[in-house]
C-alpha positions in Angstrom: 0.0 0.0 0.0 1.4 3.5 -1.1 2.7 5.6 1.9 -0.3 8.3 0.9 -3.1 5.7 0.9 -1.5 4.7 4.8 -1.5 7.9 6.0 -5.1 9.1 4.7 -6.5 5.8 6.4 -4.6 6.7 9.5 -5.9 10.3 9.3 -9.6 9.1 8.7 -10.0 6.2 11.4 -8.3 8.6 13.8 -9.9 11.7 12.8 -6.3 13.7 12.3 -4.7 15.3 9.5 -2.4 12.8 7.5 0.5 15.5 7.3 0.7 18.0 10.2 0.5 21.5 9.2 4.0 22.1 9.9 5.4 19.1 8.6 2.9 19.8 5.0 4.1 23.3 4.7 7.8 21.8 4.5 7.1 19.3 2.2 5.8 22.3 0.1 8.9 23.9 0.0 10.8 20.9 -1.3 9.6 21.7 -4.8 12.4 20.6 -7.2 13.1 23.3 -10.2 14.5 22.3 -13.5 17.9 23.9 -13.4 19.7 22.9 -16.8 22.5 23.0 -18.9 21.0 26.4 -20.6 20.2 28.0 -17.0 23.7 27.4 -15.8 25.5 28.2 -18.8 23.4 31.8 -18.8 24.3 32.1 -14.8 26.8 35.3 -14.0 28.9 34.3 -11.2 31.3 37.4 -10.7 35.0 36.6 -10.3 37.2 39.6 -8.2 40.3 40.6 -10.0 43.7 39.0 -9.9 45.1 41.4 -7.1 41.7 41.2 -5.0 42.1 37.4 -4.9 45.2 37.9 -4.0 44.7 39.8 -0.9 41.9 37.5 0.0 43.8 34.4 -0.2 46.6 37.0 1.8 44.2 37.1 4.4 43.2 33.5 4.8 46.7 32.8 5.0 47.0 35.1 7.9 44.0 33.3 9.9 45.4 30.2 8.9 48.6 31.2 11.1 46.9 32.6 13.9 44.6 29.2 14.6 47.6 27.1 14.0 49.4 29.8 16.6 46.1 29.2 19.0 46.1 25.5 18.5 49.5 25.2 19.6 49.6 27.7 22.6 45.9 25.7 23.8 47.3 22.5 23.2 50.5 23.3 25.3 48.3 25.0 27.9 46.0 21.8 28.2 49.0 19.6 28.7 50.6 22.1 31.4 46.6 21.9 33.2 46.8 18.2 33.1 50.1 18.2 34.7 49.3 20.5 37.7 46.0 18.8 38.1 48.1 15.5 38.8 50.9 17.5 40.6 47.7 18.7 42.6 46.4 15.3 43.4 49.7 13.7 44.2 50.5 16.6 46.7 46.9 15.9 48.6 46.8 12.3 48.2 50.4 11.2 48.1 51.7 9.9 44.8 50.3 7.0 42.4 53.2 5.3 42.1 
């Protein structure tokens, strides 16, 4: 039995709406368009000049250095945490080993 045919006898023996409004409203936005060679051919997708894609690949570069500059400094400041956290425990409980 088709997955419509289900849910309109499920809505009809229970006296409910096979779809919920809010769930009918997104299955209405799901339309699919026809998008094809022609369409995309005629799309204008503008390109920045030489020297602007320069600066913003300049930039990304830049950010680039600063996370791996924070991932470093967090990852050295996690280790040096985990080591006073056990220098912390050993010094109240007495040492592990």
């Amino acid at each position: 039995m088709a997955v419509a045919a289900v849910l309109a006898r499920t809505a009809a023996t229970r006296s409910v709406s096979p779809l919920p409004g809010q769930a009918r409203s997104r299955m209405a936005s799901f339309v699919q368009t026809e998008l094809g060679k022609g369409k995309l051919e005629a799309l204008s997708v503008p390109v920045p000049s030489h020297d602007e894609q320069e600066r913003i690949a300049e930039s990304f570069e830049l950010l680039a250095d600063r996370v791996r500059s924070l991932t470093t400094r967090q990852r050295t400041a996690s280790r040096e945490a985990g080591a006073l956290w056990q220098a912390a425990l050993n010094r109240a409980f007495g040492s592990s080993s």
